[in-house]
PDB file with SEQRES, HELIX, SHEET and CRYST1 records, atoms N, CA, C and O in Angstrom:
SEQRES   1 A   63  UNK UNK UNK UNK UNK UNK UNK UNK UNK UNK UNK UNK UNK          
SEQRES   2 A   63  UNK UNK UNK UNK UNK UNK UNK UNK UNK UNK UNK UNK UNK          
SEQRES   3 A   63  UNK UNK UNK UNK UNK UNK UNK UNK UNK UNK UNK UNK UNK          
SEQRES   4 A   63  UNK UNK UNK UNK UNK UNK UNK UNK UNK UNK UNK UNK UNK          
SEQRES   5 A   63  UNK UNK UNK UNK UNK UNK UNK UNK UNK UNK UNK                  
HELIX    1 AA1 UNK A   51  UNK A   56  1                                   6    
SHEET    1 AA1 2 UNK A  13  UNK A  16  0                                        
SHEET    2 AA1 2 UNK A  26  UNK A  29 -1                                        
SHEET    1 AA2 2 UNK A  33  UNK A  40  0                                        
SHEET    2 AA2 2 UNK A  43  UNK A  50 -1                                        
CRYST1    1.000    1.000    1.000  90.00  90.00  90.00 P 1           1          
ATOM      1  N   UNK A   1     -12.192   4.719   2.209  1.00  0.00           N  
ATOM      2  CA  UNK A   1     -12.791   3.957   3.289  1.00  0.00           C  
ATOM      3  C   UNK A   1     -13.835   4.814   4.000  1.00  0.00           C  
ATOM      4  O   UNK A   1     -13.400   5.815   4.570  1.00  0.00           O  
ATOM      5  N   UNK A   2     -15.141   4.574   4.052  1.00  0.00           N  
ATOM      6  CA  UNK A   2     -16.301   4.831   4.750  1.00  0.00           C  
ATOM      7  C   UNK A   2     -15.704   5.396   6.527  1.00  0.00           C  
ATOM      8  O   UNK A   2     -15.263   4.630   7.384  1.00  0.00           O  
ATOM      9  N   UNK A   3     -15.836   6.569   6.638  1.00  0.00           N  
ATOM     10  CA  UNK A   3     -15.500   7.102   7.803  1.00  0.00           C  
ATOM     11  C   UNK A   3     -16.866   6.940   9.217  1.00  0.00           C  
ATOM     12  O   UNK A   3     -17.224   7.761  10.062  1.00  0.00           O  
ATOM     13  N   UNK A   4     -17.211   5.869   9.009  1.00  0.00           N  
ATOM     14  CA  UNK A   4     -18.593   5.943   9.888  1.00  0.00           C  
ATOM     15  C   UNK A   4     -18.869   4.568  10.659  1.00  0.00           C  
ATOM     16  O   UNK A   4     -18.964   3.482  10.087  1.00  0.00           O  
ATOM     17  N   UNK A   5     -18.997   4.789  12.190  1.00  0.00           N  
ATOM     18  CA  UNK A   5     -18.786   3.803  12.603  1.00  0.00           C  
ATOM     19  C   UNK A   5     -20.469   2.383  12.498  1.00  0.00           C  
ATOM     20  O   UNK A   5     -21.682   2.589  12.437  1.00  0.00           O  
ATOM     21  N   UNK A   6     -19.630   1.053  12.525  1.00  0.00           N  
ATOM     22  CA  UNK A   6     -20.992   0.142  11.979  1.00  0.00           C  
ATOM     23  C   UNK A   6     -21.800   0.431  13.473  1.00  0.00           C  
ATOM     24  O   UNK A   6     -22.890   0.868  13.105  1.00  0.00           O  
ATOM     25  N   UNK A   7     -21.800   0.413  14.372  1.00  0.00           N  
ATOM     26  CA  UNK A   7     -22.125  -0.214  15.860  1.00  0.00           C  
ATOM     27  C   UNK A   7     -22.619   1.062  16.179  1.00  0.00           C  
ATOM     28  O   UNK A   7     -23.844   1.015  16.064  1.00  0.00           O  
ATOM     29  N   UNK A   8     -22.163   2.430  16.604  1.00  0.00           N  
ATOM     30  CA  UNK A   8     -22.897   3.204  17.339  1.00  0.00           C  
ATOM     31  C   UNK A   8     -23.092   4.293  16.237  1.00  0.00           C  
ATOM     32  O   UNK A   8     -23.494   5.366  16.688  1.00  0.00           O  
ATOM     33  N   UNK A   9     -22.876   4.240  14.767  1.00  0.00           N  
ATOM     34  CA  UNK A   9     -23.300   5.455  13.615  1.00  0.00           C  
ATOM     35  C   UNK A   9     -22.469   6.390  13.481  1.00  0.00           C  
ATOM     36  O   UNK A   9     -22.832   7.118  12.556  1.00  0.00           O  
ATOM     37  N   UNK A  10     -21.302   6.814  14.062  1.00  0.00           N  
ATOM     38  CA  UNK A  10     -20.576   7.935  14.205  1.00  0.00           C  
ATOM     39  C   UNK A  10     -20.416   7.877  13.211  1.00  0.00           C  
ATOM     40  O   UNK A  10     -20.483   6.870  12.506  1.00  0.00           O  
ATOM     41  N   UNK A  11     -20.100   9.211  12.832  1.00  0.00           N  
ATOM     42  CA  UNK A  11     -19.847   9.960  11.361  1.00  0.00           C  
ATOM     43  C   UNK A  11     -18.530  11.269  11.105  1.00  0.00           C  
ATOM     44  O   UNK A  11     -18.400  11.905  12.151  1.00  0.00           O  
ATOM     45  N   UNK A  12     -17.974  11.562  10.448  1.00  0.00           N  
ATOM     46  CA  UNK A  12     -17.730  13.049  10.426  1.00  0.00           C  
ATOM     47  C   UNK A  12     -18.586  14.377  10.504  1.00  0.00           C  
ATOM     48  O   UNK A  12     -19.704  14.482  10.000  1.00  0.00           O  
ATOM     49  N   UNK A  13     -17.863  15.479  11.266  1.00  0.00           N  
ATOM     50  CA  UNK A  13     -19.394  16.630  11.843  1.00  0.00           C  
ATOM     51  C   UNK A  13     -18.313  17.522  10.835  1.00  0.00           C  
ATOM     52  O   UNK A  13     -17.386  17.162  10.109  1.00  0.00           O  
ATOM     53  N   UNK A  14     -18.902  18.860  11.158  1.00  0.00           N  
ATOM     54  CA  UNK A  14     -18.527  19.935  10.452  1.00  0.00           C  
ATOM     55  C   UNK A  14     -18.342  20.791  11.041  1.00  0.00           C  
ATOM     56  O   UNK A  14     -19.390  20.826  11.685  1.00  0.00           O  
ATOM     57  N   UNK A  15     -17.406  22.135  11.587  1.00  0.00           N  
ATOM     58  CA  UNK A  15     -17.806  22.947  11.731  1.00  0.00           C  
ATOM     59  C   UNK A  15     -16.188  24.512  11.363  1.00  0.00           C  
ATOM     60  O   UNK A  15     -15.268  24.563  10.547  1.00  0.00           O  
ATOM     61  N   UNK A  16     -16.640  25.417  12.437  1.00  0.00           N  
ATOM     62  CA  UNK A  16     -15.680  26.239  11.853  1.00  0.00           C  
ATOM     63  C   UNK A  16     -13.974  26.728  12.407  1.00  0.00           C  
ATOM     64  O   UNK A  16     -13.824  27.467  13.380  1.00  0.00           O  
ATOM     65  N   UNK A  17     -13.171  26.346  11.857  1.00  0.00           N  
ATOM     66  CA  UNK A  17     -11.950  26.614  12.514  1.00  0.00           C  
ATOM     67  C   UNK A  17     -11.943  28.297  12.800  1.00  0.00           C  
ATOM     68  O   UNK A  17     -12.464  29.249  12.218  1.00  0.00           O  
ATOM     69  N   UNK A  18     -11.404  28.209  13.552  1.00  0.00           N  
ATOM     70  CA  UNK A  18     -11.068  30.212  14.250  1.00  0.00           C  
ATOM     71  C   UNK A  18      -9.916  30.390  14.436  1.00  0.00           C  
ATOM     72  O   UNK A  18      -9.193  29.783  15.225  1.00  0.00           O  
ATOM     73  N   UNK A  19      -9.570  31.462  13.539  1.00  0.00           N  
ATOM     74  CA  UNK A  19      -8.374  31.608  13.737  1.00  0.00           C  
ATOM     75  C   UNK A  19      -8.070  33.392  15.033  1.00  0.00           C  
ATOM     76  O   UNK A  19      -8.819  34.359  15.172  1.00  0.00           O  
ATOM     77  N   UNK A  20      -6.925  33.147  15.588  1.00  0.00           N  
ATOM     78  CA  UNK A  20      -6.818  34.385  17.286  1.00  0.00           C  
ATOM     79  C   UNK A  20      -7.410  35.881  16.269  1.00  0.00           C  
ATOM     80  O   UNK A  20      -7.455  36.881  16.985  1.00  0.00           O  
ATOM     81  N   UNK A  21      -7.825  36.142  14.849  1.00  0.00           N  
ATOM     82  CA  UNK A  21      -8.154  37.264  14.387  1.00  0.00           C  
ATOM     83  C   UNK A  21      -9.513  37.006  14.139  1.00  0.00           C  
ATOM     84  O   UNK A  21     -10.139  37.930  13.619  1.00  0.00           O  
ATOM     85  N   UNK A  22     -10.101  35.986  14.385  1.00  0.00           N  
ATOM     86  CA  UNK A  22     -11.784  35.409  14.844  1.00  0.00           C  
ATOM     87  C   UNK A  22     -12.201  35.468  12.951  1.00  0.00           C  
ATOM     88  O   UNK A  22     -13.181  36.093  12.546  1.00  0.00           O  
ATOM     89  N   UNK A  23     -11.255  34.705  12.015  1.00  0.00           N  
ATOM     90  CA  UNK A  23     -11.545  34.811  10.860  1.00  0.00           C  
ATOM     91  C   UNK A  23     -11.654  33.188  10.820  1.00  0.00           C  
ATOM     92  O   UNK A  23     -10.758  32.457  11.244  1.00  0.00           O  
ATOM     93  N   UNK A  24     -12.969  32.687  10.210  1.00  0.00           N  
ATOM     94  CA  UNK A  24     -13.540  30.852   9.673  1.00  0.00           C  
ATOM     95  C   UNK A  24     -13.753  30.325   8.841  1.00  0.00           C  
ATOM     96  O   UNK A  24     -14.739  30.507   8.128  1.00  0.00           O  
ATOM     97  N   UNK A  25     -12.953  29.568   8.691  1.00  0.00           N  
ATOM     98  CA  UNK A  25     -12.583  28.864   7.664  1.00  0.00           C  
ATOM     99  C   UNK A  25     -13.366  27.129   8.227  1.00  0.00           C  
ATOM    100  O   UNK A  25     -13.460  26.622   9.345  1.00  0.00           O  
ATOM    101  N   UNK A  26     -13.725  26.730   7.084  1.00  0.00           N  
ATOM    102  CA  UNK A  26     -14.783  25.181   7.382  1.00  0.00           C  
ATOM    103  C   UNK A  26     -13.908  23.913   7.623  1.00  0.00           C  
ATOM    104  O   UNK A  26     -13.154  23.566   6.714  1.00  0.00           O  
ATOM    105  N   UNK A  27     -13.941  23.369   8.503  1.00  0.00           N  
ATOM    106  CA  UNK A  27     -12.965  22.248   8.743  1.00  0.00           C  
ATOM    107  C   UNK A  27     -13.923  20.781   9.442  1.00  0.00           C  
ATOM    108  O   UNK A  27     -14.948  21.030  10.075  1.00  0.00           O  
ATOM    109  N   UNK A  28     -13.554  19.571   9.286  1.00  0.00           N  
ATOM    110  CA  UNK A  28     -13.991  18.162   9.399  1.00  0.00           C  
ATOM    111  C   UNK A  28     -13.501  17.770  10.676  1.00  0.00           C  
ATOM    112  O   UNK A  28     -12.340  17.996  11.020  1.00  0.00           O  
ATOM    113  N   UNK A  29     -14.588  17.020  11.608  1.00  0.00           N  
ATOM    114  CA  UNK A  29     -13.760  16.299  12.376  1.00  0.00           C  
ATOM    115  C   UNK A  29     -14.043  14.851  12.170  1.00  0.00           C  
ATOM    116  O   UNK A  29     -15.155  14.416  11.870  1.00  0.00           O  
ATOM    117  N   UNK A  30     -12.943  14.110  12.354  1.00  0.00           N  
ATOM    118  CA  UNK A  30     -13.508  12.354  11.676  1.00  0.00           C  
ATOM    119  C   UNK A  30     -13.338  11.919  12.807  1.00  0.00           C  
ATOM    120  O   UNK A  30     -12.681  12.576  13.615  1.00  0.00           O  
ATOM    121  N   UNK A  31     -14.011  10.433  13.212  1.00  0.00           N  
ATOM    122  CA  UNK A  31     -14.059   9.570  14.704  1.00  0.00           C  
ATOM    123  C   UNK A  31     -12.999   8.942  13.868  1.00  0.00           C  
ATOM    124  O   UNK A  31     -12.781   8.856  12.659  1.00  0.00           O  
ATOM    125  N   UNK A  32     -12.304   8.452  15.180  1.00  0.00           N  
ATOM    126  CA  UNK A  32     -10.434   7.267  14.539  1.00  0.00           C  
ATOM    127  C   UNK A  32     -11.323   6.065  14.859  1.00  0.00           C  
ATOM    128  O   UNK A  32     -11.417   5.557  15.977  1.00  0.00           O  
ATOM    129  N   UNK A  33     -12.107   5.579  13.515  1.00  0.00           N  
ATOM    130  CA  UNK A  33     -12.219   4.160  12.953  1.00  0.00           C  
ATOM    131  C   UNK A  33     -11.147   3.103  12.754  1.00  0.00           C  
ATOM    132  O   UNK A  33      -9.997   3.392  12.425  1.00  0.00           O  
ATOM    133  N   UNK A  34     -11.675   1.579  13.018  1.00  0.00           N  
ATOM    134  CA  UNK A  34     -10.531   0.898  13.296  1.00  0.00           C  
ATOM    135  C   UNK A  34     -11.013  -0.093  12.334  1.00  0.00           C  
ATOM    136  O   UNK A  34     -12.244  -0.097  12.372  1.00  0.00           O  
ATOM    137  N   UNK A  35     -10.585  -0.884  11.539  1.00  0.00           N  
ATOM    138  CA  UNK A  35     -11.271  -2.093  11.187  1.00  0.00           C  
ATOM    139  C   UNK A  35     -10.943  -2.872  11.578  1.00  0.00           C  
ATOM    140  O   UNK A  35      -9.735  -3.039  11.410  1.00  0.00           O  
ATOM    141  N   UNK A  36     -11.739  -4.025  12.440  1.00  0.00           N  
ATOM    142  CA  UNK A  36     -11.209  -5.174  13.345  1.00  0.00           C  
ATOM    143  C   UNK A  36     -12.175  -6.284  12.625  1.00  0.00           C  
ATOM    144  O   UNK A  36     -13.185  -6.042  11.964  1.00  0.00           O  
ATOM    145  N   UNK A  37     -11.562  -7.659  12.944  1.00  0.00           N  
ATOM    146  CA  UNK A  37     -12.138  -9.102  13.044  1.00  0.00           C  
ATOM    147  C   UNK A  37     -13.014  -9.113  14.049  1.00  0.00           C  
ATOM    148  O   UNK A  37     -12.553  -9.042  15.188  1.00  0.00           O  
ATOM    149  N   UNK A  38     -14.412  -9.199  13.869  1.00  0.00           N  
ATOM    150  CA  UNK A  38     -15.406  -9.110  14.810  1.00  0.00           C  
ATOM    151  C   UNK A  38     -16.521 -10.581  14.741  1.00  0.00           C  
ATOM    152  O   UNK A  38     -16.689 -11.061  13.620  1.00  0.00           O  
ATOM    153  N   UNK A  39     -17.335 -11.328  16.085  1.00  0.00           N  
ATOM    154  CA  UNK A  39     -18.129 -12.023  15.662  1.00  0.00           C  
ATOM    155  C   UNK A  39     -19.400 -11.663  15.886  1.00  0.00           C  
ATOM    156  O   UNK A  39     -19.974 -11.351  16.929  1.00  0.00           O  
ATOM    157  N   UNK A  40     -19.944 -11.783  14.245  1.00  0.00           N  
ATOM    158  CA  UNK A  40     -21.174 -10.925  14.199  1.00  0.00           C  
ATOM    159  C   UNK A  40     -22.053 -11.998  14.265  1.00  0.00           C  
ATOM    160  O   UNK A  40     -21.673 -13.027  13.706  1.00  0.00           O  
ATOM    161  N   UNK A  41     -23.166 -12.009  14.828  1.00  0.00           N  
ATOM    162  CA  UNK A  41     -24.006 -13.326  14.320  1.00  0.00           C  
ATOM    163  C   UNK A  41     -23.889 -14.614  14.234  1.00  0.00           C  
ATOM    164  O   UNK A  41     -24.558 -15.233  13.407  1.00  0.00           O  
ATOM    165  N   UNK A  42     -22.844 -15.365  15.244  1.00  0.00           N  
ATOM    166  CA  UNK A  42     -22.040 -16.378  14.881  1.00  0.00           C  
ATOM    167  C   UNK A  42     -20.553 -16.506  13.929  1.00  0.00           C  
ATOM    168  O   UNK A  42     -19.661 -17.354  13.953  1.00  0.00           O  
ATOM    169  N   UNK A  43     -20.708 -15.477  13.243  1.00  0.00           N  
ATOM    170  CA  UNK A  43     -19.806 -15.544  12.207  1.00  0.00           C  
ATOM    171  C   UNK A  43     -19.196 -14.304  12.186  1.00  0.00           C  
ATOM    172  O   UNK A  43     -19.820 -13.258  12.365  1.00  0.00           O  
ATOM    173  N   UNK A  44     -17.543 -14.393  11.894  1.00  0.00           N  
ATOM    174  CA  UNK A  44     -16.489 -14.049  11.927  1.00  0.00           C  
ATOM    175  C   UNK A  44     -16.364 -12.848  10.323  1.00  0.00           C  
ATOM    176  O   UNK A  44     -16.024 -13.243   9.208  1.00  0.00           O  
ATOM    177  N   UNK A  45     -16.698 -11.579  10.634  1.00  0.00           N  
ATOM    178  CA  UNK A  45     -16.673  -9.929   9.591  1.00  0.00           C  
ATOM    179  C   UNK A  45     -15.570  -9.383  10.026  1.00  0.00           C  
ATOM    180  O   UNK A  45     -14.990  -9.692  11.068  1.00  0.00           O  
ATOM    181  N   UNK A  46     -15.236  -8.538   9.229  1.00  0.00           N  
ATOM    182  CA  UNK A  46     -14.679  -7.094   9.112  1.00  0.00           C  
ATOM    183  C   UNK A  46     -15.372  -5.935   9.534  1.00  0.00           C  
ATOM    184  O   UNK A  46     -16.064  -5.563   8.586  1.00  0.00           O  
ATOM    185  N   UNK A  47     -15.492  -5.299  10.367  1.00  0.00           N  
ATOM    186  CA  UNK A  47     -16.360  -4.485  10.577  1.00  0.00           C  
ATOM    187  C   UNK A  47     -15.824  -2.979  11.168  1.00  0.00           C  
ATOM    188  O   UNK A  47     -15.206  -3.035  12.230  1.00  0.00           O  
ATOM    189  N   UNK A  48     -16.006  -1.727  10.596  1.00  0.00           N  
ATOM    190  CA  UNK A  48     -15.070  -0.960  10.862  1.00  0.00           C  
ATOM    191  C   UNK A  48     -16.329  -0.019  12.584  1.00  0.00           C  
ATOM    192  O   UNK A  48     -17.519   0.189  12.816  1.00  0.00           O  
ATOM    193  N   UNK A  49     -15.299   0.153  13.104  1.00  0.00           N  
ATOM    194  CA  UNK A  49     -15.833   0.547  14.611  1.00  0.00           C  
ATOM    195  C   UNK A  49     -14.964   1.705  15.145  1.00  0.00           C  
ATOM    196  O   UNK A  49     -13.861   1.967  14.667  1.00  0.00           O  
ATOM    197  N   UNK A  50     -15.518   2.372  16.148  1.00  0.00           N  
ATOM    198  CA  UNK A  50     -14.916   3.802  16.036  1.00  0.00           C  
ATOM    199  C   UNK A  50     -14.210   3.397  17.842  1.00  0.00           C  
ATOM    200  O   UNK A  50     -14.673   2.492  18.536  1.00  0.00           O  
ATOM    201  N   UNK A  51     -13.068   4.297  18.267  1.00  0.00           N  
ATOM    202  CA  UNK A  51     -12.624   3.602  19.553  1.00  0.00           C  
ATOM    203  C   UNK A  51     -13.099   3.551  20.656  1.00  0.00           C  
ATOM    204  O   UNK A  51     -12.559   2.958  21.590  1.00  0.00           O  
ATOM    205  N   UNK A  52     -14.215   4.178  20.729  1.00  0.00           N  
ATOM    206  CA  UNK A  52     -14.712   4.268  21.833  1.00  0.00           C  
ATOM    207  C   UNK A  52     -15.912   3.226  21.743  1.00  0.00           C  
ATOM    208  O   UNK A  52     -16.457   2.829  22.773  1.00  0.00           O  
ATOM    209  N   UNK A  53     -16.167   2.948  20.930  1.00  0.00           N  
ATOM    210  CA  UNK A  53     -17.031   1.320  20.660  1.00  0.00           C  
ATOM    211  C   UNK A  53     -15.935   0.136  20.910  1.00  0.00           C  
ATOM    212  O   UNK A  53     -16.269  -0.918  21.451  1.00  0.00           O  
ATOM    213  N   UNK A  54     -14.699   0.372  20.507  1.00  0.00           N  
ATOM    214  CA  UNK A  54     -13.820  -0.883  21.082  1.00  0.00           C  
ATOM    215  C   UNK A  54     -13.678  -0.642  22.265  1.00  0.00           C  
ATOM    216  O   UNK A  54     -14.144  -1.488  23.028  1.00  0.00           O  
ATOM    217  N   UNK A  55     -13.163   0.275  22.729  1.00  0.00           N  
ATOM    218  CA  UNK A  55     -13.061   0.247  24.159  1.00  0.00           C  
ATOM    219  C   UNK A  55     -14.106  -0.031  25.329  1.00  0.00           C  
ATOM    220  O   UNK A  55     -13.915  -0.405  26.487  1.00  0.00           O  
ATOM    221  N   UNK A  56     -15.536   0.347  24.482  1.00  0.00           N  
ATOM    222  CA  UNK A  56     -16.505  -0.127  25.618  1.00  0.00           C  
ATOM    223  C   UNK A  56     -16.633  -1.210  25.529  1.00  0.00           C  
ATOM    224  O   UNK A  56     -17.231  -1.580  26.540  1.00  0.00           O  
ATOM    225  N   UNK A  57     -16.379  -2.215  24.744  1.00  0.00           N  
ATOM    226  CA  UNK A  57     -16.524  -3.592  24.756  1.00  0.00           C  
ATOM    227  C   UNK A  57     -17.915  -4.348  23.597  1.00  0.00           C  
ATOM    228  O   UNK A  57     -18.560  -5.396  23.586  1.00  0.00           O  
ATOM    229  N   UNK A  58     -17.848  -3.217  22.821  1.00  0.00           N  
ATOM    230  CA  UNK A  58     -19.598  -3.251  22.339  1.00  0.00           C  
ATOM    231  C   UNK A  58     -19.362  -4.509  21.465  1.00  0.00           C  
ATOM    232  O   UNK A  58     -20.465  -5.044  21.349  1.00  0.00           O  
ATOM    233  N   UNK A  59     -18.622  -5.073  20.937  1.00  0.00           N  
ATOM    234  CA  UNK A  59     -18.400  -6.150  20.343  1.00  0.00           C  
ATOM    235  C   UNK A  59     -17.280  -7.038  20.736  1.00  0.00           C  
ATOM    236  O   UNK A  59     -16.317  -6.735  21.440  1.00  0.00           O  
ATOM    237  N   UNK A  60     -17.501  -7.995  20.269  1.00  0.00           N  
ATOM    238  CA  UNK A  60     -16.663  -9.452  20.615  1.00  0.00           C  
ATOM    239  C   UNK A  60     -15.191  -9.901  19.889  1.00  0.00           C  
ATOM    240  O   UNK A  60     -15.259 -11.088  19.570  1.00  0.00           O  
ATOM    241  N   UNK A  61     -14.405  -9.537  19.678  1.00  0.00           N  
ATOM    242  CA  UNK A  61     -13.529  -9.936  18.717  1.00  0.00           C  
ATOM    243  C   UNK A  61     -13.284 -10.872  18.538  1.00  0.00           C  
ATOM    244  O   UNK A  61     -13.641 -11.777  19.293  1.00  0.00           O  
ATOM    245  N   UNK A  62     -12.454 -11.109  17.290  1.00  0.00           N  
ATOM    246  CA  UNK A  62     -12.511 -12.929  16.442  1.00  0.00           C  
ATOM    247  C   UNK A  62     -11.174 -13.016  17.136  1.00  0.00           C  
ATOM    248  O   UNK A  62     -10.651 -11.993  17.580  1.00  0.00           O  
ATOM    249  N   UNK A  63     -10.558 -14.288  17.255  1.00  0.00           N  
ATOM    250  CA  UNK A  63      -9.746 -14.731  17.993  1.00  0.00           C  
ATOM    251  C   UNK A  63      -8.663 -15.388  16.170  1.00  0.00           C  
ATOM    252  O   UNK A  63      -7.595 -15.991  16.271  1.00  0.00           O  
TER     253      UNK A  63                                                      
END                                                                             
């Protein structure tokens, strides 16, 4: 499943875990994507959205 949100683009970033001996190792951070019933255009999608796009209200949900 596509880790990237439809509505505001979020994606997975990259960067470096540290460990308390300041040794880095490469690690992912992913946005918690949701896939919800959304109305897009009149009409009733699947559309996967990240939570802080649900929570702001950026879309309408299908009933």
């Amino acid at each position: 499943m596509s880790k990237v949100c439809d509505i505001c683009g979020k994606s997975p970033s990259t960067g470096n875990m540290v460990s308390h001996s300041n040794r880095k190792t490469k690690r992912w951070w992913k946005p918690n994507i949701h896939k919800v019933s959304a109305v897009v255009n009149g009409e009733v999608k699947k559309v996967r959205i990240c939570s802080k796009c649900l929570k702001a209200g950026k879309i309408t949900r299908a009933v």
